[in-house]
C-alpha distance (Angstrom), angle and dihedral (degrees) to the residues before:
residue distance angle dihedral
X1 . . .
X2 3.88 . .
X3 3.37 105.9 .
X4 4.46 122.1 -164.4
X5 3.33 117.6 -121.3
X6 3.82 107.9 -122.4
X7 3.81 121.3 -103.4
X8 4.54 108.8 -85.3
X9 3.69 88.1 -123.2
X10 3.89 129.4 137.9
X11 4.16 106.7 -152.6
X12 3.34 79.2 -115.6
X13 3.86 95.6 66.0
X14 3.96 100.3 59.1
X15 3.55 124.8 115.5
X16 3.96 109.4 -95.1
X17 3.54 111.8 -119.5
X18 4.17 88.5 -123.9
X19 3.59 93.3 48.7
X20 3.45 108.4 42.5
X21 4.02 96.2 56.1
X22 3.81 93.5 58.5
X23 3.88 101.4 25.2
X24 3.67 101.7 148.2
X25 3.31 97.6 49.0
X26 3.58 91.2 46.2
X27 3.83 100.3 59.2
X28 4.16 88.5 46.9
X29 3.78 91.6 58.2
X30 3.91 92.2 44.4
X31 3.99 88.6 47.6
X32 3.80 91.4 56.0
X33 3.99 93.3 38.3
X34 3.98 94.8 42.8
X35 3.88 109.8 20.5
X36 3.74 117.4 -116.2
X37 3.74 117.0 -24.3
X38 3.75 123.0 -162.5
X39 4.53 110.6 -145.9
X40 3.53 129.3 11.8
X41 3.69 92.0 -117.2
X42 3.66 86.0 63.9
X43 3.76 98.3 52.4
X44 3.74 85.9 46.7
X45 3.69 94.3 53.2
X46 4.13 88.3 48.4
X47 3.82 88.9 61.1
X48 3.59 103.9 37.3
X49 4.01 95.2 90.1
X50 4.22 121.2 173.3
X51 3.77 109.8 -25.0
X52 3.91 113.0 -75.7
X53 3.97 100.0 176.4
X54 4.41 125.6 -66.0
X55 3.63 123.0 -80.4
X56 3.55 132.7 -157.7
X57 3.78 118.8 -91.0
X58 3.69 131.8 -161.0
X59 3.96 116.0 -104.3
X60 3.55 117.9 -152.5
X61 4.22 131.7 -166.6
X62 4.00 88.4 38.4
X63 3.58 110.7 159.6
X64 3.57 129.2 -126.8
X65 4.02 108.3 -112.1
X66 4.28 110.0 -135.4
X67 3.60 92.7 -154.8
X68 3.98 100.9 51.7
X69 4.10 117.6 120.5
X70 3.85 113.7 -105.1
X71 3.41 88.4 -139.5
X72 4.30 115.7 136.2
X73 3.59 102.6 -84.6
X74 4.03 115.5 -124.7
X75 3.54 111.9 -118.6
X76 3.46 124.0 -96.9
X77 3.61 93.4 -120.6
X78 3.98 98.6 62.5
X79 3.84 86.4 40.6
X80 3.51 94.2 61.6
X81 3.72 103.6 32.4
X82 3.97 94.9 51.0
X83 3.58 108.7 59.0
X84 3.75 143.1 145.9
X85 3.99 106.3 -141.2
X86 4.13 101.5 132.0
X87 4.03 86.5 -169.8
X88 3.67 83.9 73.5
X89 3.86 97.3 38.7
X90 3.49 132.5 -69.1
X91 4.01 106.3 -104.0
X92 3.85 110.2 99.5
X93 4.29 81.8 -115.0
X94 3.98 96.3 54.4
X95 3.50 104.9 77.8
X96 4.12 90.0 62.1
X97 4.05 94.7 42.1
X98 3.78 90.4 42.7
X99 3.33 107.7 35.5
X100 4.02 104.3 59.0
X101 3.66 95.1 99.4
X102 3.67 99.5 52.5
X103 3.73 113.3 129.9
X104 3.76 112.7 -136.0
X105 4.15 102.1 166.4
X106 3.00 115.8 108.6
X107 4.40 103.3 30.7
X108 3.92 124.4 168.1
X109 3.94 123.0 -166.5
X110 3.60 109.9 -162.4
X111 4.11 123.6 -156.0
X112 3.51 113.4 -148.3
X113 4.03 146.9 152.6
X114 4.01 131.4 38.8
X115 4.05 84.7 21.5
X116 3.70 134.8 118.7
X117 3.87 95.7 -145.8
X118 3.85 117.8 44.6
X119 3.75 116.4 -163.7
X120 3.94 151.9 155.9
X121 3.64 114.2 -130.8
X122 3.90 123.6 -162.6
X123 3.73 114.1 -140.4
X124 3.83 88.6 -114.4
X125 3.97 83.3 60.1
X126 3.86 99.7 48.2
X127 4.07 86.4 43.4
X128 4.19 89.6 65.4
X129 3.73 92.3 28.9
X130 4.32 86.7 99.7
X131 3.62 126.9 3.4
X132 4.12 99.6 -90.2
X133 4.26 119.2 -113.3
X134 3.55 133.4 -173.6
X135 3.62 110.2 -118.7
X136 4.17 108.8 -165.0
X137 4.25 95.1 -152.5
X138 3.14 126.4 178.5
X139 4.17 110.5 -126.8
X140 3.78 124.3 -161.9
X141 3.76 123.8 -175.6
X142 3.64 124.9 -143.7
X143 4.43 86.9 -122.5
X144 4.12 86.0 70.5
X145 3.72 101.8 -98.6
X146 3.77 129.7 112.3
X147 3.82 151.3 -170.9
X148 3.43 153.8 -149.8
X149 4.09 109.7 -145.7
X150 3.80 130.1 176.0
X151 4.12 93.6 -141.5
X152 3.57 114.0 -175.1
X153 4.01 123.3 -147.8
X154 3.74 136.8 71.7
X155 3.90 149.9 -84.4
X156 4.05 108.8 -58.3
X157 3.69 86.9 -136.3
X158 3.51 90.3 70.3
X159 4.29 82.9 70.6
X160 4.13 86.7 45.7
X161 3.64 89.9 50.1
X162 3.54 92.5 56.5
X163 4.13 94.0 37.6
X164 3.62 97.3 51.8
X165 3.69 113.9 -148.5
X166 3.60 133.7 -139.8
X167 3.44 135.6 -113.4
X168 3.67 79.9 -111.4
X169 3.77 98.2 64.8
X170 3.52 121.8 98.6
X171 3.83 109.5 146.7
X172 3.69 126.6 29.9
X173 3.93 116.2 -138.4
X174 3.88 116.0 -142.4
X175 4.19 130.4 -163.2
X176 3.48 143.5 -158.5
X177 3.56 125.5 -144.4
X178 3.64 116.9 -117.5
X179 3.87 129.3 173.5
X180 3.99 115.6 177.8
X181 4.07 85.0 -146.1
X182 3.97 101.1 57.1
X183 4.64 91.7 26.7
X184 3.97 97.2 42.0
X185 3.62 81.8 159.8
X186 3.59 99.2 61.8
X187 3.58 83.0 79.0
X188 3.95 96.0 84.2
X189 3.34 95.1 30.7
X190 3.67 89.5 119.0
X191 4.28 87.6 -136.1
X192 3.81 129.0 90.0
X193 3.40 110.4 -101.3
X194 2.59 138.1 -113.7
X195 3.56 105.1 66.9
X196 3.71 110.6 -116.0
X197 4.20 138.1 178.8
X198 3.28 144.2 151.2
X199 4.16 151.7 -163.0
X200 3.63 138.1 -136.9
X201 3.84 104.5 -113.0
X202 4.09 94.6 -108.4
X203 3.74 84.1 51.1
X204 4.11 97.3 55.4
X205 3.94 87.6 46.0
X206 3.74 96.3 55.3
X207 4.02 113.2 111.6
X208 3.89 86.4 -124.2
X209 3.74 101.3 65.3
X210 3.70 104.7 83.9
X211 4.28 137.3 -163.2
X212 3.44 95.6 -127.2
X213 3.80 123.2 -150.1
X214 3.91 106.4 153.9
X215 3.48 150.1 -0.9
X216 4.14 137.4 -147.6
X217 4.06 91.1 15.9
X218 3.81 88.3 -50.9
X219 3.91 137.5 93.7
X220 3.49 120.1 -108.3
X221 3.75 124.6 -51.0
X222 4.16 107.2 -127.9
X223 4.53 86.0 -120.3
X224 4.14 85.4 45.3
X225 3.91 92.6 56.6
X226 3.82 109.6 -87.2
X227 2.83 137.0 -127.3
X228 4.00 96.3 3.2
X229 4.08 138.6 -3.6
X230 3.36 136.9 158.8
X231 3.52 121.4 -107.2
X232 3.92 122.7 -151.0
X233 4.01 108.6 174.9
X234 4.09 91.3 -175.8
X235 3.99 93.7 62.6
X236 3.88 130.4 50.0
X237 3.39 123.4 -81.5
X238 3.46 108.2 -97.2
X239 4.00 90.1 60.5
X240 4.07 83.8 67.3
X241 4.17 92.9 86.0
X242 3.88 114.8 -158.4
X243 3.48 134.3 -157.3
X244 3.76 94.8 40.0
X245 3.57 121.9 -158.6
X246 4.03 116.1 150.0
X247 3.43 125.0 30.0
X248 3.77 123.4 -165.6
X249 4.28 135.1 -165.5
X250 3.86 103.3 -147.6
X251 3.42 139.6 -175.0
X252 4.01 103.2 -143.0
X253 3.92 128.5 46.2
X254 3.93 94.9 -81.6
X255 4.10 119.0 -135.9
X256 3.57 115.6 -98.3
X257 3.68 127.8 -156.9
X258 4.09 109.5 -114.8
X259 3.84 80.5 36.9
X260 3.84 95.4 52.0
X261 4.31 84.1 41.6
X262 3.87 93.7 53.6
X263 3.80 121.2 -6.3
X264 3.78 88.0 -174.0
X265 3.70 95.2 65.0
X266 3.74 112.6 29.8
X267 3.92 114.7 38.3
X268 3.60 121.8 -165.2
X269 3.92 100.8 -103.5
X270 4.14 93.7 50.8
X271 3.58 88.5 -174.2
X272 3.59 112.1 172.3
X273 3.72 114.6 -111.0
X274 3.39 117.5 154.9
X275 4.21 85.5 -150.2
X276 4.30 95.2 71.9
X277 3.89 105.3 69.1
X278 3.78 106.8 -151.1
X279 4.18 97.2 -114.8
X280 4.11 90.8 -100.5
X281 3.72 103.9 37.7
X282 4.31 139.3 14.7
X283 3.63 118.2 -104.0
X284 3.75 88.5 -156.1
X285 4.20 97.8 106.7
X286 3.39 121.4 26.3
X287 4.04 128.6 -166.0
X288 3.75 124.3 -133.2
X289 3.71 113.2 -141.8
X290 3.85 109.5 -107.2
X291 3.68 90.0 39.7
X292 4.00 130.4 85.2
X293 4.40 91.7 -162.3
X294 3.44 121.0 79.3
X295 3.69 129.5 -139.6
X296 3.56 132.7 -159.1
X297 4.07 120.0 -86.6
X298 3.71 110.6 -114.9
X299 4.34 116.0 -129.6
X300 4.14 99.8 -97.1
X301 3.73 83.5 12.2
X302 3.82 82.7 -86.3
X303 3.27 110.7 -36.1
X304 3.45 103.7 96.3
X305 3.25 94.2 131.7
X306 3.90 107.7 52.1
X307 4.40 94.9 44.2
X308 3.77 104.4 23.2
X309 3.33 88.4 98.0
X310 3.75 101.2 55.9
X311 4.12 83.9 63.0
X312 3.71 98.6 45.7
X313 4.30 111.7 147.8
X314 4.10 86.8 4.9
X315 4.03 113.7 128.0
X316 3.97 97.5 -121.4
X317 3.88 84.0 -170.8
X318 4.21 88.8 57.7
X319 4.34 92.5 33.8
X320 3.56 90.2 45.2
């Protein structure tokens, strides 16, 4: 199989969002203000200044993913002012108010554990590691609302390929950043922070579960996980960690946060099954944002068909 060469970009190097809708005019205003400027990534650099929080950027050569839902896509605006991110505050509107100074440049993910070949990568590294795709997943959050997002990245696996487990790995552990100083809120969160999940092994190698790094032809919004999250369209929301930072190839079921927070309501698989009623609500219906009916939640929220398997004479009711 042919496989495209990623684009030779740095993160650094995409379009910003502000810049790229008004271009032309742009580069006349900075040639009266500054003189003659020879390359864009010089002007760019010229304006930058101290660090005041990341911004989307435009991604370009994003391919189009075959197996993506043709379901209406939610609009960009409820997707990225209704979020859960309780380092940023715990109202659904938080995350977007609070987040807009987060600092994203420069990020490190490092692979560790049950793994033949330790390593940091940058995020300019995991951004060319596989040639990017937008994925449209349905997403469905344990609180009875869902989505329809165009996420842009590719397979997780390609990151296990390249780590090379063990025989001993069985589970791979997942974390959040969190710094007190830039998520002053995460203090009443009322979790431990940092944020922390994990996956059985069969579960991180499934085509499905995607390295995020943008959405809607953009890189991550700060509230949307910035600059890179996992995305797992078979489980509830909260499952899907953002803000990666370290991941780790274990050989026990590791803790994970809502599980460490209340066992009794949020198990460690968080399949969605529309048969287990979390204890203070059904998960039968669900509600896409943008829309006041309700419809009813699909078994694997859909996906039946690609991870049924990996759950085959398991009591879903018991490995909720």
């Amino acid at each position: 199989m042919l496989v495209k060469k990623a684009p030779d970009l740095t993160y650094s190097d995409v379009t910003p969002k502000s810049l790229y809708m008004g271009r032309r005019n742009f580069l006349f205003g900075l040639a009266a203000a500054y003189g003659a400027v020879v390359g864009y990534k010089k002007v760019t650099r010229l304006l930058e200044g101290p660090p005041t929080g990341s911004k989307p950027v435009k991604l370009m050569g994003v391919a189009k993913w075959p197996g993506s839902t043709d379901e209406k896509e939610t609009s960009l605006e409820d997707v990225t002012h209704y979020n859960n991110f309780y380092e940023f505050g715990t109202s659904k509107t938080d995350p977007a108010a609070n987040s807009q100074n987060f600092v994203t440049t420069p990020w490190s993910v490092s692979v560790e554990g049950e793994v033949k070949n330790k390593r940091t990568f940058t995020i300019d590294e995991m951004m060319k590691l596989a040639p990017l795709e937008e994925r449209i997943y349905r997403h469905r959050c344990v609180e009875g609302w869902s989505i329809v997002v165009p996420w842009i990245g590719y397979s997780f696996s390609t990151i296990m390929r390249l780590a090379e487990p063990t025989a001993k790995a069985k589970f791979v552990a997942f974390e959040s950043y969190y710094s007190p100083k830039q998520m002053p809120e995460g203090g009443s969160a009322g979790i431990e922070l940092p944020y922390v999940e994990g996956l059985r092994l069969d579960e991180a190698m499934n085509p499905l579960t995607l390295l995020t790094v943008g959405m809607y032809d953009e890189t991550l919004p700060n509230q949307d996980g910035a600059p890179v999250r996992l995305v797992i369209p078979w489980k509830y929301g909260f499952k899907s960690i953002k803000s990666l930072v370290r991941i780790r190839f274990v050989k026990d079921q590791p803790p994970t946060t809502w599980n460490i927070s209340n066992a009794h309501e949020y198990g460690f698989y968080s399949n969605v099954n529309p048969t287990v009623d979390h204890p203070r609500w059904s998960q039968a219906t669900e509600r896409r944002l943008g829309e006041f009916r309700r419809r009813p939640t699909l078994m694997f929220n859909g996906y039946a068909d690609q991870v049924a398997s990996m759950y085959a004479g398991m009591d879903l009711k018991k490995y909720y």
